[in-house]
KEDOTOR-717721 format. One record per residue (C-alpha): residue in one letter; x negated, y, z. Coordinates in steps of 0.05 Angstrom, whole numbers, plus 32768, in hexadecimal, padded with zeros to 4 digits. Layout:
aXYZ...
! end
This chain:
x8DF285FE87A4x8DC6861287DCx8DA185DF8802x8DA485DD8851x8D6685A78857x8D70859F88A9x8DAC859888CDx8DB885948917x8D9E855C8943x8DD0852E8968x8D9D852589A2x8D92857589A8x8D87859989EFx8D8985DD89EAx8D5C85E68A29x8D2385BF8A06x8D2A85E389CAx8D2F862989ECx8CF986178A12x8CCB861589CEx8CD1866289D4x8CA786678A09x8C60866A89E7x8C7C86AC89D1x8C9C86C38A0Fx8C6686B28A3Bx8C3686F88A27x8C6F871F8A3Cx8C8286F48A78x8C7887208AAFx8CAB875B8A92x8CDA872B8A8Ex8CD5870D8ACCx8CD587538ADFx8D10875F8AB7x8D3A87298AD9x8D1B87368B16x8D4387888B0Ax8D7F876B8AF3x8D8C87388B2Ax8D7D87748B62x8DB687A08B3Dx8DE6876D8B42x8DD8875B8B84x8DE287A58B8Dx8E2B879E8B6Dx8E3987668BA2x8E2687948BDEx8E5B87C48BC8x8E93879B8BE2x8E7487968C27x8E7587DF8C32x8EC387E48C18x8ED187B38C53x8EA987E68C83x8ED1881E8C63x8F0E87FF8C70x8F0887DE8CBBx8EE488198CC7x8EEF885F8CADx8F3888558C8Bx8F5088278CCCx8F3288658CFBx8F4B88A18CCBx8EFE88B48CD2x8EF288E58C91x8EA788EC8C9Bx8EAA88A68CA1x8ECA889B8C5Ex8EA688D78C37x8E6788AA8C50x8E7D886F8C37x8E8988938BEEx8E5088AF8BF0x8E2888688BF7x8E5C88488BC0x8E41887C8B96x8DF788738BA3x8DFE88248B9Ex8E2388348B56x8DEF885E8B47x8DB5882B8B52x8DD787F48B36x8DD888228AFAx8D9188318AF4x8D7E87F18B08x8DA587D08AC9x8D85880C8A9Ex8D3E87F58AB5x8D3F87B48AA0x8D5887BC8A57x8D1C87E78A52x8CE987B68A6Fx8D03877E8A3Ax8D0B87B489F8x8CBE87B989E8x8CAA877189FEx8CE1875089D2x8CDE87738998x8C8F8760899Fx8CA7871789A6x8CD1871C896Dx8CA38735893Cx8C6A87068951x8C9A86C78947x8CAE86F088FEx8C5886F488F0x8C5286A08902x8C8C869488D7x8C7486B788A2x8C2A869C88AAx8C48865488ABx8C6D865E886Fx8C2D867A8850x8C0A863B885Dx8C43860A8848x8C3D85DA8807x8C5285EE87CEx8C8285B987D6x8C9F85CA881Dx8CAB860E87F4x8CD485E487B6x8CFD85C287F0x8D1B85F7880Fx8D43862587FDx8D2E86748800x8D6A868C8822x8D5D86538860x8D178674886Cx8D3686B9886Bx8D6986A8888Ex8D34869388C5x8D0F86D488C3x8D3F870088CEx8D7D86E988EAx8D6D86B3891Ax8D3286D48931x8D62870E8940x8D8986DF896Cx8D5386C3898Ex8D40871389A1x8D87871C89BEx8D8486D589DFx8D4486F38A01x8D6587348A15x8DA0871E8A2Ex8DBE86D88A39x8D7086C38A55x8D7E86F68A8Cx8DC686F68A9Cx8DC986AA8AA2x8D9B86B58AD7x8DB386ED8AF5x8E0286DB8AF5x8DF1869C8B0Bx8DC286B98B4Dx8E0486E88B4Cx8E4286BB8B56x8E0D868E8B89x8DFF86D28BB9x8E5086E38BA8x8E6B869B8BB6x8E4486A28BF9x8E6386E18C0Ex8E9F86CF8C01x8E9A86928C2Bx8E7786C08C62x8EB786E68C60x8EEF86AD8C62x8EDC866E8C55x8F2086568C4Cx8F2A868E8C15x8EDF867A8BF5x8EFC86338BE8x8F3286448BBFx8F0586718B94x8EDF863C8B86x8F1A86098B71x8F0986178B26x8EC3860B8B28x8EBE85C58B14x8EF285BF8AD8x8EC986008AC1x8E8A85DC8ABFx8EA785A38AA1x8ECA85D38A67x8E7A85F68A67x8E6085B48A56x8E9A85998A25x8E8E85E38A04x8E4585E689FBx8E3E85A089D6x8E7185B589A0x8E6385F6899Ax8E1B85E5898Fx8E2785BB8951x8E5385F9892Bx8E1E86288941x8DF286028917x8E19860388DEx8E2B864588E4x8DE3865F88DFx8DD2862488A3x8E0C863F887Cx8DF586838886x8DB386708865x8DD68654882Bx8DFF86998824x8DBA86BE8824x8DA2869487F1x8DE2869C87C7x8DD586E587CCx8D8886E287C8x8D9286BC8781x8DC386EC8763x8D998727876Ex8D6587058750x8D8786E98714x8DB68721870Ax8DA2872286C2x8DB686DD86BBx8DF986E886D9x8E0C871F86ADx8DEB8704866Ex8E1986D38668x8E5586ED8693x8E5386C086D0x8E5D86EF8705x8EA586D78713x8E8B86948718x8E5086AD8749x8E8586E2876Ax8EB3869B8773x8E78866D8794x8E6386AA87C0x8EAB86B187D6x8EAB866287E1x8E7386638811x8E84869C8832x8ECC8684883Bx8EA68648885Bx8E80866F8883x8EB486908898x8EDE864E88B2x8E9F863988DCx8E9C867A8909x8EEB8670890Fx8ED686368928x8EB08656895Dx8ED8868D8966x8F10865B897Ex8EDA863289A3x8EC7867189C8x8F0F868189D9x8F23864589F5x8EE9864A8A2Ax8EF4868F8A3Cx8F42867E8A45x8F21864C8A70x8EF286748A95x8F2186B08A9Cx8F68868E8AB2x8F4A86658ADFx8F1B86948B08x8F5586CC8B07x8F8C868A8B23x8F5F867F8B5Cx8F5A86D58B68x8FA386D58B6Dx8FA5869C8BA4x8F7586B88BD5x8F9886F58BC6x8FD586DB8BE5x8FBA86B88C17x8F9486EE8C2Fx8FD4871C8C35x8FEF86DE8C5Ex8FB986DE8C87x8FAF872D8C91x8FED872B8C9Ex8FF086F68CD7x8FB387198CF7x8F8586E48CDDx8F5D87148CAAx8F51875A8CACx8F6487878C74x8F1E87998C69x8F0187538C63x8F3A87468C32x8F2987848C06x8ED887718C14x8EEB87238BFFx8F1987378BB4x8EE687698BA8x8EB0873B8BA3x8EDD870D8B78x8EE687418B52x8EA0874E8B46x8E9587088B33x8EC7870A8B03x8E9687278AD0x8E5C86F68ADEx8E8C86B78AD6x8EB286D08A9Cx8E6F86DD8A75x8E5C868C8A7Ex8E80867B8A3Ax8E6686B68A18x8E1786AA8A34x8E17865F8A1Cx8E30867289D4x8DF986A789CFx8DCB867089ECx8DE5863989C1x8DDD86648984x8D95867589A0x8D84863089A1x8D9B86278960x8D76865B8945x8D3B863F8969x8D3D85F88946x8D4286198903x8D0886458912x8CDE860E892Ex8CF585DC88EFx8CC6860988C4x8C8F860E88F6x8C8D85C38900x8C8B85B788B7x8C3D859D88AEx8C1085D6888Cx8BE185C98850x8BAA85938869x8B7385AE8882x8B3485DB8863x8AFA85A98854x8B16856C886Fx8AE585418846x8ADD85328804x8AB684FE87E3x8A70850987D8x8A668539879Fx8A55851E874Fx8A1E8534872Bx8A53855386ECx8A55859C86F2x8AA685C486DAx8AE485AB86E6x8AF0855686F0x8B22853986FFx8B1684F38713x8B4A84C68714x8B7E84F1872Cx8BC684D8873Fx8BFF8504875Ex8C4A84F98770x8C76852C878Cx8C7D852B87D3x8CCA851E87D7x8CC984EE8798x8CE884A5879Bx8CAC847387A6x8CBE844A876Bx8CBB847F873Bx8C7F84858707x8C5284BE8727x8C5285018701x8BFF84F986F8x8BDF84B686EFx8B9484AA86EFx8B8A84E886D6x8B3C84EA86C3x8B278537869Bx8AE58554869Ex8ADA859E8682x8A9A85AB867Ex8A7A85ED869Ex8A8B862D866Fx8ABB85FB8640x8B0086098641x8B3185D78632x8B7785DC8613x8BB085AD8632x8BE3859A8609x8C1E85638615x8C63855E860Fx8C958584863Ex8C958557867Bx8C50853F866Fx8C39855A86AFx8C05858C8699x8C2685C486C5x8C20859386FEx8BC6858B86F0x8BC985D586F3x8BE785D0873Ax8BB985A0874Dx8B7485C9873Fx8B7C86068772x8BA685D187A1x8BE785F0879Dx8BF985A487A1x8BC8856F87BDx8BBB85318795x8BD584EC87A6x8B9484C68790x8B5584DA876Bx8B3085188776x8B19855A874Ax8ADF8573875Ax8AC485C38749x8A7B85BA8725x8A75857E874Dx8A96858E8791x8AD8856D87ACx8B0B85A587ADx8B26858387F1x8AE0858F880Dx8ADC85DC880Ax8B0B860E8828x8B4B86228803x8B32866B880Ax8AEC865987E7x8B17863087B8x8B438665879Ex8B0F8694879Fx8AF186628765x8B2F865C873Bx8B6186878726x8BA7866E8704x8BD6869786DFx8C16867786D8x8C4586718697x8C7D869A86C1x8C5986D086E1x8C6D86E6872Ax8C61872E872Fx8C6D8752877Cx8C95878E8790x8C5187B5878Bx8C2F87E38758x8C0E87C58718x8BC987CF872Ex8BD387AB8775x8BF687748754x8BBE876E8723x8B878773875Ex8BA5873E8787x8B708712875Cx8B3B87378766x8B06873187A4x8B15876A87DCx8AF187A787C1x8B0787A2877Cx8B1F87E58762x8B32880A8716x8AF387EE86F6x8B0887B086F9x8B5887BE86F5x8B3E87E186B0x8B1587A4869Dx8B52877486A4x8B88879A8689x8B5D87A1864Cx8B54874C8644x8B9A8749864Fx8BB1877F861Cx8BCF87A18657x8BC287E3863Fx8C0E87F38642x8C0487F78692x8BE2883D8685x8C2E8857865Dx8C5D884B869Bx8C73888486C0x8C35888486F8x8C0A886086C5x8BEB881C86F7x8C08883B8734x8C4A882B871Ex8C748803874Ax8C8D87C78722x8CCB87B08746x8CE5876D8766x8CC58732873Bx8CAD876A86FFx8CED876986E7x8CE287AF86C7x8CB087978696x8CBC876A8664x8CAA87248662x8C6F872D863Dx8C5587698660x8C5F874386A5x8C3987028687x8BFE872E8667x8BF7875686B2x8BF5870B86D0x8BC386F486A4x8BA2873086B7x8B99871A8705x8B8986D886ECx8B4786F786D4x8B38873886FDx8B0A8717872Bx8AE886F386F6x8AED86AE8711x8ABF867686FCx8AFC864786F3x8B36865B86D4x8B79863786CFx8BAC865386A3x8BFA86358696x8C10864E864Bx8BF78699865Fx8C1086AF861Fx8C4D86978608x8C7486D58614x8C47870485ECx8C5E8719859Ex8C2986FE8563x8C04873D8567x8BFB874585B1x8BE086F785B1x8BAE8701858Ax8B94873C85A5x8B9B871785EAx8B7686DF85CEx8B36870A85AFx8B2F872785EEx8B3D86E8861Bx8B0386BD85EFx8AD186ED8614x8AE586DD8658x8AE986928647x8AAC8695862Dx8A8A86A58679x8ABB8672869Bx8AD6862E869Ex8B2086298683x8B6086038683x8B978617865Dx8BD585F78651x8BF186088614x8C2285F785E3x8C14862685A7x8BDD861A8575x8BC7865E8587x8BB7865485CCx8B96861085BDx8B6986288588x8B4B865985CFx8B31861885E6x8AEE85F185D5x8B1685AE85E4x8B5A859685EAx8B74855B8610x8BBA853E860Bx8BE685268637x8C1D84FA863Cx8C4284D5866Fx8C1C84F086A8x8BD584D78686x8BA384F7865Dx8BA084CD861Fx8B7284F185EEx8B3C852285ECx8B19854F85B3x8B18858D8596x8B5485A58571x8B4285878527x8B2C853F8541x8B71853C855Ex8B9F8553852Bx8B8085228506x8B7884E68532x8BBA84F2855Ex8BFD84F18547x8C1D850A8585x8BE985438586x8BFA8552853Fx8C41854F854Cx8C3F85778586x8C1C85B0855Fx8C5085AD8527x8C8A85A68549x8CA3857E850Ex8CAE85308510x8C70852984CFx8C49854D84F6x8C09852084DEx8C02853E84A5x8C19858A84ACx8BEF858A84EAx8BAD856F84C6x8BC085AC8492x8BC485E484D0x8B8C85C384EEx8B5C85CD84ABx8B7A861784A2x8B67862984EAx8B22860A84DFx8B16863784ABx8B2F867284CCx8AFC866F850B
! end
């Protein structure tokens, strides 16, 4: 089930957090100001209409003067006309700036998530983050176009329309203004509930993408063994859920627009018949009358539009906290911020090295304890354990993908919290046992480890260490575009082109989780001919679980519970370590059969 990590605050404003948007807002400030600035003028224009119906009417109609009333149509028409254009010249000062606000918030949000841990990254869920990206931030761009303004200009519009009115007949004014406080008081009940199922609304939504997101993605999975009625059914669940929560607003949004409507349009129908009273005792003219329901007329659209505005600017502010929830999350510490002075060893140490998962309980055993390795420079070293040992974790550790709890590992000599995470990862490359490939072409997936310059020289030099070769066969040979996640090449052909980054740049450290396991006997050992050259110009980790891949390495270390508890080269530890000997028989004697492989693969090398 998806996971919604954040859920509304009980203490929430959505003034303070609307107000976080302006950072953003404030480069394009002065076209919005402008903006507002356009729209307020037009519908001031709208309120001056009314004015010249009541000079049309005590004038022109009461005198039968035609000219008189062909002038007055003609300055209707003109006041129509430039509340038109004036309407039409605001919505094209805010198109350009907002869609310029919008994609710089989209560029910071995905910078942030760039820098995130590695373990912000396993805590949330993919379809949350997307969800961010695309649909809140399209909210926030509507928030800015629209609500922003109009609560701004409605509101200057029913104060320069209330005051007409009350210019007009004050008597009249007073009972248009009867409803105001029980709507305020509905506004207010309305925008603290409404708040709380906009927030769901747009969590849930994030847990549909992700729903979605993972059944593209594992569609193979799904129809390999049959579960799509099963997905089909938790789809339909969440989107039935979904679909309950905007209900839920839709019936929240109702009841204050029956509000604001019924109310407003009671109060019309009064001072309507008062002012027939009146007109009719002589108190009113007819032309203040028409003049005075005109402009309550006119108002009718600013007021109505209160319930709508605050649900576009509740889901706004919404949409803000979730945005801002991922920009407040704390980045990866720091380039250089100190390491201990460096050691005289030269490789890979680690020294002492301790890690526990971020978001693990405090009383459980940490995943790496006192971890103390030290490869020597051009060694590489095998590292073999049990599943759950932790060796996928020391991988992690070396190009900081995770930082370490306690201890430190040091590059020949230097603190790897001491240098830049660009200058780090420019030292060591890691290819992982389940290879990420990108929607790109082989060749600029395999150059993403190579230095900026790199071109088919050294494409050609790693496909060939990586028995690659079948990148040259697909249909535009290394341009080819690969797909979503590779999933057009096989397992093995995806873990070969990944092993193939890992050692396109040729890095002078080189980390590598199982990088074979998916290759056939014959394409292994090929692999491994050609991989012994490149180890033999680098320093080298490799996990590894097949006698194959450990006989690559000048030394193997084992690990067990999180510790390293012996090291030697592959013969001393068949026959001094029963675990080790187990673990490279896979049988229960595995003393003995292991001592036996061990002697055979002696004599082969």
């Amino acid at each position: 089930m998806p996971r919604t990590p954040a859920t509304a605050s009980q203490d929430r404003s959505a003034v303070r957090s609307l107000l976080r948007l302006w950072p953003y807002v404030r480069p394009v400030r002065i076209r919005l100001f402008a903006a507002a600035f356009v729209a307020v003028l037009a519908s001031c224009t709208g309120l001056v209409i009314p004015l010249v119906l009541k000079w049309m009417v005590d004038g022109p109609v009461a005198d039968r003067d035609t000219a008189g009333v062909w002038l007055g149509a003609l300055c209707l028409l003109l006041l129509g006309v430039a509340e038109a254009l004036l309407f039409g010249l605001r919505r094209w000062l805010v198109a350009r700036p907002l869609s310029h606000v919008e994609a710089e918030m989209r560029a910071d949000l995905y910078g942030r998530l760039q820098r995130l841990p590695v373990a912000f990254h396993d805590r949330w869920a993919s379809g949350q983050l997307l969800s961010r990206a695309t649909s809140d931030l399209g909210l926030l761009r509507m928030f800015l176009a629209f609500p922003l303004t109009f609560l701004l200009v409605n509101s200057v519009t029913i104060l320069f329309g209330v005051v007409i009115m009350l210019l007009q007949d004050w008597t009249l004014g007073l009972v248009i203004l009867g409803p105001a406080i029980p709507v305020v008081v509905v506004c207010v009940y309305f925008e603290n509930r409404y708040a709380v199922v906009a927030r769901r609304s747009q969590d849930q939504a994030g847990d549909l993408t992700t729903v979605v997101e993972e059944s593209v993605l594992g569609i193979r999975i799904i129809k390999g063994f049959g579960r799509h009625r099963s997905q089909a059914l938790a789809f339909r669940e969440l989107s039935s859920t979904l679909r309950g929560t905007e209900l839920h607003k839709a019936r929240l949004l109702a009841t204050i627009w029956a509000v604001i409507v019924t109310l407003p349009e009671v109060a019309i129908g009064a001072a309507l018949v008062l002012g027939v009273v009146q007109v009719a005792d002589g108190e009113l003219s007819a032309g203040t009358l028409v003049a005075f329901l005109s402009t309550a007329l006119a108002l009718r659209w600013p007021v109505d539009s209160i319930g709508f505005l605050l649900a576009m600017s509740q889901e706004a502010a919404t949409a803000t906290e979730r945005y801002f929830e991922v920009m407040d999350e704390a980045p990866e510490e720091p380039d250089g911020h100190g390491g201990r002075a460096a050691a005289s060893d030269g490789g890979l140490r680690f020294d002492g090295v301790t890690f526990r998962y971020p978001d693990a309980s405090p009383d459980s055993p940490p995943t790496l304890d006192g971890v103390d390795l030290h490869i020597r420079p051009g060694e590489s070293m095998a590292l073999v354990g049990a599943t759950g040992s932790g060796k996928t974790t020391l991988t992690a550790l070396v190009p900081r993908l995770h930082e370490v709890t306690a201890g430190r590992i040091t590059l020949d000599g230097e603190d790897i919290t001491a240098m830049s995470r660009e200058e780090l990862r420019s030292r060591v490359a890691v290819a992982f046992e389940e290879p990420t490939l990108f929607s790109a072409s082989v060749g600029e997936n395999v150059l993403m480890g190579a230095a900026d310059g790199a071109g088919a020289v050294e494409l050609e030099r790693a496909l060939g260490v990586a028995q690659a070769d079948f990148a040259h066969a697909l249909p535009q040979g290394v341009e080819t575009q690969v797909g979503e996640q590779g999933l057009s090449l096989s397992g093995g052909q995806r873990q070969r082109l990944a092993l193939a980054r890992a050692v396109v740049g040729q890095p002078r450290f080189l980390v590598l989780d199982d990088p074979l396991s998916a290759l056939d006997v014959h394409t292994e050992a090929a692999v491994e001919a050609a991989l012994r050259q490149v180890l033999a110009d680098t320093t080298a980790l490799i996990v590894a679980h097949r006698p194959s891949t450990v006989l690559l390495a000048d030394r193997v270390a084992l690990l067990s519970d999180g510790r390293v508890t012996a090291v030697g080269t592959h013969q001393e530890l068949l026959r001094s370590n029963t675990e080790y000997a187990h673990l490279m028989s896979g049988e229960p004697s595995g003393t003995q059969f292991g001592t036996q492989f061990g002697e055979q693969e002696a004599d082969r090398r």
